[in-house]
N, CA, C and O atoms as a GROMACS GRO file, in nm:
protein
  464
    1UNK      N    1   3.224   1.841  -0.047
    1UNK     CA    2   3.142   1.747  -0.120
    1UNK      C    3   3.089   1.816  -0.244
    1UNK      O    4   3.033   1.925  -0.234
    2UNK      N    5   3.101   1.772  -0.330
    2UNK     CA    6   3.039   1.792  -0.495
    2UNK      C    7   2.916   1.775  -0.489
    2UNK      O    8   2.864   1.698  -0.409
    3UNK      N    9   2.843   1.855  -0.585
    3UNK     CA   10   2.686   1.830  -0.598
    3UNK      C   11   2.676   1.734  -0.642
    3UNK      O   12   2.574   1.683  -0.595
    4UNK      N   13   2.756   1.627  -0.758
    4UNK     CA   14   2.737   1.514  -0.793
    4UNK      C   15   2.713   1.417  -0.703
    4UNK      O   16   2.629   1.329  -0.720
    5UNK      N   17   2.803   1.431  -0.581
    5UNK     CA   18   2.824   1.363  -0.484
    5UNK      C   19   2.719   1.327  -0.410
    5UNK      O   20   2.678   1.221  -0.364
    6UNK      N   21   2.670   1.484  -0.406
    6UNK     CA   22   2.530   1.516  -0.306
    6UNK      C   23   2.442   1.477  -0.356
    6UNK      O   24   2.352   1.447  -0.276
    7UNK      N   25   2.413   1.454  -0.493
    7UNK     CA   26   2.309   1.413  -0.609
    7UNK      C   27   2.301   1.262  -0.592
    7UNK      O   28   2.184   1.225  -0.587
    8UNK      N   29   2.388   1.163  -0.582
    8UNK     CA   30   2.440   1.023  -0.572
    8UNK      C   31   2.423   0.990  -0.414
    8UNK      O   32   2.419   0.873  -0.377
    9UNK      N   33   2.414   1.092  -0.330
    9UNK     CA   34   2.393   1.033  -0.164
    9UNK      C   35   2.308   1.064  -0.153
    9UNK      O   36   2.282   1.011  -0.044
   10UNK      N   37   2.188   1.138  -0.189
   10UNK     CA   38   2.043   1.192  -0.192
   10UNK      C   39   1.969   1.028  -0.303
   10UNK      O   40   1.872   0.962  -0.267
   11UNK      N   41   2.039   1.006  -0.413
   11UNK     CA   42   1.950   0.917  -0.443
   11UNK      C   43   1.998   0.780  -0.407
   11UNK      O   44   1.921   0.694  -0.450
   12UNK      N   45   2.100   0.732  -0.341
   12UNK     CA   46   2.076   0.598  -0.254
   12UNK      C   47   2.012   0.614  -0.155
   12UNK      O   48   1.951   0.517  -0.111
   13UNK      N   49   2.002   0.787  -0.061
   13UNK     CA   50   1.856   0.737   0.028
   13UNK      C   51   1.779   0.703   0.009
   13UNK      O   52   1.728   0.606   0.066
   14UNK      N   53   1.717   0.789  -0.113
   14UNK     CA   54   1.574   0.763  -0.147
   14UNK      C   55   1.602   0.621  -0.171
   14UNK      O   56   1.577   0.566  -0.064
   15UNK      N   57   1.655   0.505  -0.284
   15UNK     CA   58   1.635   0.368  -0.268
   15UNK      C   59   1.612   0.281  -0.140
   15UNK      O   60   1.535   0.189  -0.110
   16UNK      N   61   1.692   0.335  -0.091
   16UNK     CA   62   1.668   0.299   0.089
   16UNK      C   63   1.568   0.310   0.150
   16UNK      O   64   1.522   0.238   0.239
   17UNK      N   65   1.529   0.401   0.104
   17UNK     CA   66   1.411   0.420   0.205
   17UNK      C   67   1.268   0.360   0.155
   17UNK      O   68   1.159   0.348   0.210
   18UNK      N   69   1.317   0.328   0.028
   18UNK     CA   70   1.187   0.257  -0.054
   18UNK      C   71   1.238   0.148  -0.032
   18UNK      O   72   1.150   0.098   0.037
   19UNK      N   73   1.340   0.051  -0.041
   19UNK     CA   74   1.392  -0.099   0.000
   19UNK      C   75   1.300  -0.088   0.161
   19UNK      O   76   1.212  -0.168   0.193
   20UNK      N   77   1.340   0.014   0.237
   20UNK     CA   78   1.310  -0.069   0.382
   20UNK      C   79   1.159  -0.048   0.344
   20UNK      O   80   1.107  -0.157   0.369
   21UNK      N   81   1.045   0.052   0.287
   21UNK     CA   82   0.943   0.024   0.317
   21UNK      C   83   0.857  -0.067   0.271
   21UNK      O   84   0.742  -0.084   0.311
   22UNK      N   85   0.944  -0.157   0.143
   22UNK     CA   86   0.905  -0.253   0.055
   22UNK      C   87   0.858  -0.391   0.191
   22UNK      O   88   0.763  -0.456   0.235
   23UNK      N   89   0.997  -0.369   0.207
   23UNK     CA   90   1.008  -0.518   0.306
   23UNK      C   91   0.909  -0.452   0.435
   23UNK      O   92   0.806  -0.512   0.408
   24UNK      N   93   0.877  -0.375   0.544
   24UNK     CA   94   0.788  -0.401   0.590
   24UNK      C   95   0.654  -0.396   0.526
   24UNK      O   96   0.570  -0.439   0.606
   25UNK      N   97   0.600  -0.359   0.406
   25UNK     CA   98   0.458  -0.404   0.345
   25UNK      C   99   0.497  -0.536   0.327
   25UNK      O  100   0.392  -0.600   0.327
   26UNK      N  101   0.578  -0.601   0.314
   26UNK     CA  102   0.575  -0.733   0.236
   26UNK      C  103   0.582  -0.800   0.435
   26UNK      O  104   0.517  -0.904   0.440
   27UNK      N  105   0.627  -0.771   0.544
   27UNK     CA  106   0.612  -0.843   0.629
   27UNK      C  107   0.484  -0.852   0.694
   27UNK      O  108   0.442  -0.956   0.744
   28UNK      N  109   0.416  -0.736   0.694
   28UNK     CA  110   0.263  -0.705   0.742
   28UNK      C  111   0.215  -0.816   0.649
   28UNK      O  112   0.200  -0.926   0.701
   29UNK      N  113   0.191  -0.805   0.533
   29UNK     CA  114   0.111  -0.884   0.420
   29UNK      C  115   0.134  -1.036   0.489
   29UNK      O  116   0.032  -1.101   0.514
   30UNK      N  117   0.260  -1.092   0.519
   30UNK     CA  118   0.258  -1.227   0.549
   30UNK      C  119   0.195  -1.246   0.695
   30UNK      O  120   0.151  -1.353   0.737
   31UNK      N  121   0.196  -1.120   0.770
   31UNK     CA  122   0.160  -1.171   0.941
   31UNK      C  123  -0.006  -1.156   0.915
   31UNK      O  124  -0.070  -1.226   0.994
   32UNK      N  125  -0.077  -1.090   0.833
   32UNK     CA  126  -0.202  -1.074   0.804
   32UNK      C  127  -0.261  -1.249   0.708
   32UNK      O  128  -0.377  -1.291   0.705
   33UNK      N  129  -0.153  -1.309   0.650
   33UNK     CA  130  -0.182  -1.415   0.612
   33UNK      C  131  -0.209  -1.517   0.707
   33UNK      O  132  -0.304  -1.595   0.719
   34UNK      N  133  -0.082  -1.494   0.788
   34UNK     CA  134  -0.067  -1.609   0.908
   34UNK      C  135  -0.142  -1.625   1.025
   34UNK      O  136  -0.160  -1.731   1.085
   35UNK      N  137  -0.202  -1.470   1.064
   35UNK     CA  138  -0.271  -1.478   1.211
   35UNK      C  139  -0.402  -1.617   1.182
   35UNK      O  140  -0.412  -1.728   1.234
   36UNK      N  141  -0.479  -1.554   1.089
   36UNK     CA  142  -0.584  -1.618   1.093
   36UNK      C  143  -0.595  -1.779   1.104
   36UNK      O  144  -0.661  -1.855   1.177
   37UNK      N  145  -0.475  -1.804   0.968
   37UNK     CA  146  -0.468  -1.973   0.991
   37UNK      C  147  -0.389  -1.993   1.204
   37UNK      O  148  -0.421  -2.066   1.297
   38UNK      N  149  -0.323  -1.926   1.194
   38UNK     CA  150  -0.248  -1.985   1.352
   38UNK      C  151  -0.407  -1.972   1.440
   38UNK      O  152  -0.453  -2.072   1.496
   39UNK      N  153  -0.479  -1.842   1.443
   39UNK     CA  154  -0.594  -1.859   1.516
   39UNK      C  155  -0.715  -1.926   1.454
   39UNK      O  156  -0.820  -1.870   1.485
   40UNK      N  157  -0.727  -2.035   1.370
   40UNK     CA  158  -0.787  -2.119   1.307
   40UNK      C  159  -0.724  -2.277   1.409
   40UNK      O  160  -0.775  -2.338   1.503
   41UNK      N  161  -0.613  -2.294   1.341
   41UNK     CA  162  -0.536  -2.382   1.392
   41UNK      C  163  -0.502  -2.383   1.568
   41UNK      O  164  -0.420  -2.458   1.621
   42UNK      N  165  -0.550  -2.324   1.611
   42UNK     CA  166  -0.531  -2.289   1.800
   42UNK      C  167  -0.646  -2.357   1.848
   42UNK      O  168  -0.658  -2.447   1.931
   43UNK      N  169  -0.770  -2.265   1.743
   43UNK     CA  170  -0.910  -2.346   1.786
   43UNK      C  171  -0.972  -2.478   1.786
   43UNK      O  172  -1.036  -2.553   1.861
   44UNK      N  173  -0.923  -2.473   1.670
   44UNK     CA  174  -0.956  -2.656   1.614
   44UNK      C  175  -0.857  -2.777   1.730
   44UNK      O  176  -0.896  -2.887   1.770
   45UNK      N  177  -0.741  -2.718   1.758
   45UNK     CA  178  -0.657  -2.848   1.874
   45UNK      C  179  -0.736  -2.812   1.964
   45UNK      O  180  -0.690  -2.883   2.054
   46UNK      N  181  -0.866  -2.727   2.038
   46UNK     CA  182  -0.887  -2.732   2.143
   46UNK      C  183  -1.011  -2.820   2.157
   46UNK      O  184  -1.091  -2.841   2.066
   47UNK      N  185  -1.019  -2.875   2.298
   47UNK     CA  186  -1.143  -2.964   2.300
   47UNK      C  187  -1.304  -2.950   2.220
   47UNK      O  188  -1.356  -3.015   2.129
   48UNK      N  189  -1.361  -2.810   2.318
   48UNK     CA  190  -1.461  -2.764   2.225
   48UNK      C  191  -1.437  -2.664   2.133
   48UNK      O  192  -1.508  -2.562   2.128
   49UNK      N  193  -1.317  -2.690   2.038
   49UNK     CA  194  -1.287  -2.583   1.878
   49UNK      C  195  -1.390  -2.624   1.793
   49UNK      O  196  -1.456  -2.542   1.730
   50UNK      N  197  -1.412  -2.783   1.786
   50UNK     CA  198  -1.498  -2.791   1.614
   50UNK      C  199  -1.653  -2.769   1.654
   50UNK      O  200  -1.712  -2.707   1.565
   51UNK      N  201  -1.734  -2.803   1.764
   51UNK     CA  202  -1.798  -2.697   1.798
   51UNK      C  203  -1.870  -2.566   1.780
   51UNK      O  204  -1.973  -2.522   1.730
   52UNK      N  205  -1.745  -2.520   1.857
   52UNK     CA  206  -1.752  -2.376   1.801
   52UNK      C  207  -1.732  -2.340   1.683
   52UNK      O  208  -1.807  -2.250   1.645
   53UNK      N  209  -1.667  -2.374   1.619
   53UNK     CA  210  -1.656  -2.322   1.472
   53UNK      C  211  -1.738  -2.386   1.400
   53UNK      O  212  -1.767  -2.323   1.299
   54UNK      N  213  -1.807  -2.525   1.412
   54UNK     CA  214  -1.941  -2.519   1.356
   54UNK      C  215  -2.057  -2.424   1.377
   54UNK      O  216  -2.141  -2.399   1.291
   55UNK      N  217  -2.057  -2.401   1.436
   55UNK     CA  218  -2.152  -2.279   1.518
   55UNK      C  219  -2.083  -2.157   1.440
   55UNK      O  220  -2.106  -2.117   1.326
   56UNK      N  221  -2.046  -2.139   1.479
   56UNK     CA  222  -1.955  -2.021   1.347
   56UNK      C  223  -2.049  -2.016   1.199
   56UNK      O  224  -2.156  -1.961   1.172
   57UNK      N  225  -1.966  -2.089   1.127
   57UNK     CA  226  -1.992  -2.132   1.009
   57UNK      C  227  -2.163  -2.121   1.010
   57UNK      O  228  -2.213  -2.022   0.957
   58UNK      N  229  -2.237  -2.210   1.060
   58UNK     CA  230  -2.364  -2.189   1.067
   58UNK      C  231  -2.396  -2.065   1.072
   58UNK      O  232  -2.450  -2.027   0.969
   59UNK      N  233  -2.375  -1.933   1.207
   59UNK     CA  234  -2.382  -1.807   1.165
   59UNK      C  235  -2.372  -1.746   1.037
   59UNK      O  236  -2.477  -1.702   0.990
   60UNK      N  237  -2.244  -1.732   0.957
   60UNK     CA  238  -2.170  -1.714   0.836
   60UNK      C  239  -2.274  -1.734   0.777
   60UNK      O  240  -2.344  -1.637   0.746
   61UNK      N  241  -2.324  -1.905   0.734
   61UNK     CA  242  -2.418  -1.915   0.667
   61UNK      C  243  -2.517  -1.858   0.658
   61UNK      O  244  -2.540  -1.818   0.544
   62UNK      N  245  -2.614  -1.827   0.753
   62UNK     CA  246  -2.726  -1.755   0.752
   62UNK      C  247  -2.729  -1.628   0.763
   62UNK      O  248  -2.836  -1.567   0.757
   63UNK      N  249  -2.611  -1.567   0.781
   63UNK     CA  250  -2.618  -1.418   0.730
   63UNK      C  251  -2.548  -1.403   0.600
   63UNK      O  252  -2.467  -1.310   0.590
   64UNK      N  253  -2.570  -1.489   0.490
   64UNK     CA  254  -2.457  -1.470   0.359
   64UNK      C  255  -2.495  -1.325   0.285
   64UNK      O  256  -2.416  -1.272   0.206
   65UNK      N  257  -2.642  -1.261   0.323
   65UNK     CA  258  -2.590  -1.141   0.230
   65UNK      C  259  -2.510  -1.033   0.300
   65UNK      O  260  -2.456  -0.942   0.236
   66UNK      N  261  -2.503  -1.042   0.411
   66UNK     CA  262  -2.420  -0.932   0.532
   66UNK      C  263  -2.271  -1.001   0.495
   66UNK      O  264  -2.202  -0.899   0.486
   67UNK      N  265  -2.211  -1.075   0.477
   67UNK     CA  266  -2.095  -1.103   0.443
   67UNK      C  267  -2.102  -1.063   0.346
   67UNK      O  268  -2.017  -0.975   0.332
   68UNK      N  269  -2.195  -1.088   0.208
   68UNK     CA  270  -2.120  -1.038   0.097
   68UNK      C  271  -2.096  -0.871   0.100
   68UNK      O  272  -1.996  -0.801   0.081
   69UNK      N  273  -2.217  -0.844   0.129
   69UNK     CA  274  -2.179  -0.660   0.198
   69UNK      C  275  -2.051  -0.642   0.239
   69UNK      O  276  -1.966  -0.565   0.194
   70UNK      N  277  -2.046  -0.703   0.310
   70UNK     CA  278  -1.873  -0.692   0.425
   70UNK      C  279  -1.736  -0.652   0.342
   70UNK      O  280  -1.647  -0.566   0.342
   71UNK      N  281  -1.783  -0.789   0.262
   71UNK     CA  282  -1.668  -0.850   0.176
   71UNK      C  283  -1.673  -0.722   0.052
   71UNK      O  284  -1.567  -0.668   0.017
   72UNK      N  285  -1.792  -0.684  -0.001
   72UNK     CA  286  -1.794  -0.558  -0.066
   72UNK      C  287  -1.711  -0.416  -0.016
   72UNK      O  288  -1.632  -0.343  -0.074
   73UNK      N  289  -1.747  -0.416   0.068
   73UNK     CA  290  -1.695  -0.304   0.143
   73UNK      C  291  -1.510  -0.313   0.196
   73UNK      O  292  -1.422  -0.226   0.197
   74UNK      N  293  -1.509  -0.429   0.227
   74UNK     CA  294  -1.362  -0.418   0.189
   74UNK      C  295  -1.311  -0.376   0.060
   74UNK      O  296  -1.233  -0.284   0.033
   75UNK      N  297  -1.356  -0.444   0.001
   75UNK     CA  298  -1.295  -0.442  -0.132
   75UNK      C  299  -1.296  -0.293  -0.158
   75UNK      O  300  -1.188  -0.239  -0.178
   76UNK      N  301  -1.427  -0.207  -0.160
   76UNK     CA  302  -1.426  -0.092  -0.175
   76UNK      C  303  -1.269   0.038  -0.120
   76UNK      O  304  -1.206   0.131  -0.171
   77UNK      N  305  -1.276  -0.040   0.013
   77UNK     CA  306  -1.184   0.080   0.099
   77UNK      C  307  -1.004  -0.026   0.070
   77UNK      O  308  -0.910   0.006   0.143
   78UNK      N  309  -0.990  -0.103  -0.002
   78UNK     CA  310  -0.906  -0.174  -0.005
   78UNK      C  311  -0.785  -0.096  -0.087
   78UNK      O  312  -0.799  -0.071  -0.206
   79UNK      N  313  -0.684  -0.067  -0.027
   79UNK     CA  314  -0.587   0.012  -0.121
   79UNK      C  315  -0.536  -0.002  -0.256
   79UNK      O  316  -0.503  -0.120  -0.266
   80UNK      N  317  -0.514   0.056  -0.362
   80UNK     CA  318  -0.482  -0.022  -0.503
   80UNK      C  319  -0.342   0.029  -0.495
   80UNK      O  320  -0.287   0.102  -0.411
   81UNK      N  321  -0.306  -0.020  -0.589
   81UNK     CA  322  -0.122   0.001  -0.623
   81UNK      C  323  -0.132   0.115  -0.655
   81UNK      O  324  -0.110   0.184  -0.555
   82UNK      N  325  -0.157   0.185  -0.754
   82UNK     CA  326  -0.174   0.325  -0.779
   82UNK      C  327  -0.163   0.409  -0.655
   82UNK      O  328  -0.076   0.496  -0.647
   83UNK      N  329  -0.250   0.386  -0.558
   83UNK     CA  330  -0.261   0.445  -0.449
   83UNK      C  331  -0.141   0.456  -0.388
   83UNK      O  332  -0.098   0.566  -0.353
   84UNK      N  333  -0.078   0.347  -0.371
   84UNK     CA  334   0.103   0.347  -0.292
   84UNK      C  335   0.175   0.458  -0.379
   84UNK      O  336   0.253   0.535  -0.323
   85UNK      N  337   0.150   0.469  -0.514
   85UNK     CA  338   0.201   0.582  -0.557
   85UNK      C  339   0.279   0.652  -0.610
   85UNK      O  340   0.378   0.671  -0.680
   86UNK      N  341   0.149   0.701  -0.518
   86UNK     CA  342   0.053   0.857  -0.488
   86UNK      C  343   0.117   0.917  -0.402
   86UNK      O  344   0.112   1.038  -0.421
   87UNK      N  345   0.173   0.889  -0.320
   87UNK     CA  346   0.201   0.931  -0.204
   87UNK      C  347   0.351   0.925  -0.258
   87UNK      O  348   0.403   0.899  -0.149
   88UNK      N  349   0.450   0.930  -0.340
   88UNK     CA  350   0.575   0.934  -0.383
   88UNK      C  351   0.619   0.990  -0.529
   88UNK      O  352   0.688   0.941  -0.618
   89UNK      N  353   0.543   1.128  -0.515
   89UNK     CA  354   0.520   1.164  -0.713
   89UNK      C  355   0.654   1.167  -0.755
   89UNK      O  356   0.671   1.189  -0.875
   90UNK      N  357   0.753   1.151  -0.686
   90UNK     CA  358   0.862   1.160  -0.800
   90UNK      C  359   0.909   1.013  -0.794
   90UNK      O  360   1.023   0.978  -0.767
   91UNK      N  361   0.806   0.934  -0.823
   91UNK     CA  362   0.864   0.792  -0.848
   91UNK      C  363   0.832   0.787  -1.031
   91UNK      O  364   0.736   0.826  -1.096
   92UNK      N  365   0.971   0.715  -1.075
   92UNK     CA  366   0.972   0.746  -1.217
   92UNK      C  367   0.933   0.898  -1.315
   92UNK      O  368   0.895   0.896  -1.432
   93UNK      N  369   0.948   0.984  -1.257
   93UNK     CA  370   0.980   1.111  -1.338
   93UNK      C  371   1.064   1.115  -1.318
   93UNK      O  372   1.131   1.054  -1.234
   94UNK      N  373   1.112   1.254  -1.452
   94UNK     CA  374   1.232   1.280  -1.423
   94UNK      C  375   1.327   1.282  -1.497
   94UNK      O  376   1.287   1.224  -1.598
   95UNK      N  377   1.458   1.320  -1.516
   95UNK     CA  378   1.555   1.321  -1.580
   95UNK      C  379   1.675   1.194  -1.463
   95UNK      O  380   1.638   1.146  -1.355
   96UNK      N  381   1.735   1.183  -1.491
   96UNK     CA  382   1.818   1.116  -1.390
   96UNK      C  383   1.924   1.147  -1.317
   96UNK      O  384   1.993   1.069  -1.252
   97UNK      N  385   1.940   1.305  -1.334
   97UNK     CA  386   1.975   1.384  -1.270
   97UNK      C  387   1.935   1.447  -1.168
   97UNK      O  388   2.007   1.541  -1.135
   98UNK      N  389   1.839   1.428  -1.104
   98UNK     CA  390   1.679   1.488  -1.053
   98UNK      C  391   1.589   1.608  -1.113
   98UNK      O  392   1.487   1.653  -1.061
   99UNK      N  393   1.643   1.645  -1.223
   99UNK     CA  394   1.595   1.762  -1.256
   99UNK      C  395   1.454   1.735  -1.288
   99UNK      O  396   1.443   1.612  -1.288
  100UNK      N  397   1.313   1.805  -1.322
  100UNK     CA  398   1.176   1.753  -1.348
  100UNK      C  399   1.155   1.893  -1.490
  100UNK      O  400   1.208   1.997  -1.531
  101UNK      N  401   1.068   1.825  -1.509
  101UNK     CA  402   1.051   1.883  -1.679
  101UNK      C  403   0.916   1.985  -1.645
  101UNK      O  404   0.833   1.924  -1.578
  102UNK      N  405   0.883   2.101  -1.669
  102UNK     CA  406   0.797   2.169  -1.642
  102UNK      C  407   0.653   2.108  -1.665
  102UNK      O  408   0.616   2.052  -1.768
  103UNK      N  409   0.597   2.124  -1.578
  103UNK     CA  410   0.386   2.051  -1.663
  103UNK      C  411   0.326   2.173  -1.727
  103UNK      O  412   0.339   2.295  -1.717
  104UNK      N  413   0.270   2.106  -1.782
  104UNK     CA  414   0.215   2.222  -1.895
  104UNK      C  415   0.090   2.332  -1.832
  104UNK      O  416   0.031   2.408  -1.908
  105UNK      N  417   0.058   2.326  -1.666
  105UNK     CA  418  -0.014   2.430  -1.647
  105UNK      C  419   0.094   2.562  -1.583
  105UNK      O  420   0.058   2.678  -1.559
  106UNK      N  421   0.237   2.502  -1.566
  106UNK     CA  422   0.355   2.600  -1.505
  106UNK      C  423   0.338   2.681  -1.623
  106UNK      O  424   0.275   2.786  -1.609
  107UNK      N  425   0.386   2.646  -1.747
  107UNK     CA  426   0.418   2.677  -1.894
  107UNK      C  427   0.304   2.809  -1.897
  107UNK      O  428   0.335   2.922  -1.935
  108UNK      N  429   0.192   2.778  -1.858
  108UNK     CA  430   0.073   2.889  -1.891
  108UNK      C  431   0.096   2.987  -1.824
  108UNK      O  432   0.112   3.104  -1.860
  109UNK      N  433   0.100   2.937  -1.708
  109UNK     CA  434   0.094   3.032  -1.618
  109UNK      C  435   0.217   3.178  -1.603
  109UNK      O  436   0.196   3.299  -1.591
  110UNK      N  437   0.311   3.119  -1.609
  110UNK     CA  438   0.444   3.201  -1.683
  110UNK      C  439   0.423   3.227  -1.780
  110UNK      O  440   0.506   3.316  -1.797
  111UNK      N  441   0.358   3.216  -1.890
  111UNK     CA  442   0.313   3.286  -2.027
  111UNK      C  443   0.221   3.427  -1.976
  111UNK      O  444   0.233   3.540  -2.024
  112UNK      N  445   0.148   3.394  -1.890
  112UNK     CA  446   0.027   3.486  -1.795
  112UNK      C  447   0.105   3.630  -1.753
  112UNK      O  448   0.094   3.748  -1.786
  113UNK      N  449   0.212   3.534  -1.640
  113UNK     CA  450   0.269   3.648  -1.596
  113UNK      C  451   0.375   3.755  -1.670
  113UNK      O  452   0.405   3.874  -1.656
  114UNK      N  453   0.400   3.682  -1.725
  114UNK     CA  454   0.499   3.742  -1.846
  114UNK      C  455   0.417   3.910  -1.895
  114UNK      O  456   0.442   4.030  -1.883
  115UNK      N  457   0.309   3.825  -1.953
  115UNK     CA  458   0.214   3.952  -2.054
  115UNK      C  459   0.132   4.060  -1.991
  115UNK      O  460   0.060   4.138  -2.053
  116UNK      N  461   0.154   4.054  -1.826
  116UNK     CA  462   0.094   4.161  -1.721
  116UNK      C  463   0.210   4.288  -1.722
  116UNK      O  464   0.193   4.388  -1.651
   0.00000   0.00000   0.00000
């Protein structure tokens, strides 16, 4: 096998492996959409659902600044895109060869050792 070769089967894994982890974030995201309405929709067909979920709601209501807290605090610990990454630094660097271009604290530092 050629390094080209090896270079070209090293980077369809990596696509791969970012295709499969695309599609399970994107399946979590929809089952996190769906639970709630299906367990919304479970309660309400049951005899005493509206009920209870008036009673609910009434709670909700009278604690509205503890929800907005809540709802703050998600938001706070809530992951950003940036964050996904983070965790994959050689996404878009690079040459397209894989080679990576030196950062400019390598550059110093080899200037350092050089002059000892």
């Amino acid at each position: 096998m050629s390094v080209k070769e090896h270079e070209e089967e090293v980077a369809e894994q990596q696509v791969e492996n970012q295709d499969t982890h695309g599609v399970a974030t994107d399946a979590v995201v929809q089952a996190a959409v769906q639970a709630p309405m299906a367990l919304l929709g479970a309660l309400v067909s049951t005899p005493p659902g509206p009920g209870i979920l008036a009673g609910g709601v009434k709670m909700v209501v009278r604690n509205i600044p503890l929800v907005v807290l809540f709802a703050l605090l998600v938001l706070l610990f809530w992951p950003s895109e940036s964050d996904s990454n983070a965790d994959d630094p050689e996404v878009g660097l690079g040459k397209p060869n894989g080679m990576h271009p030196p950062a400019g604290d390598d550059l110093h530092r080899q200037a350092d050792q050089s002059q000892r």
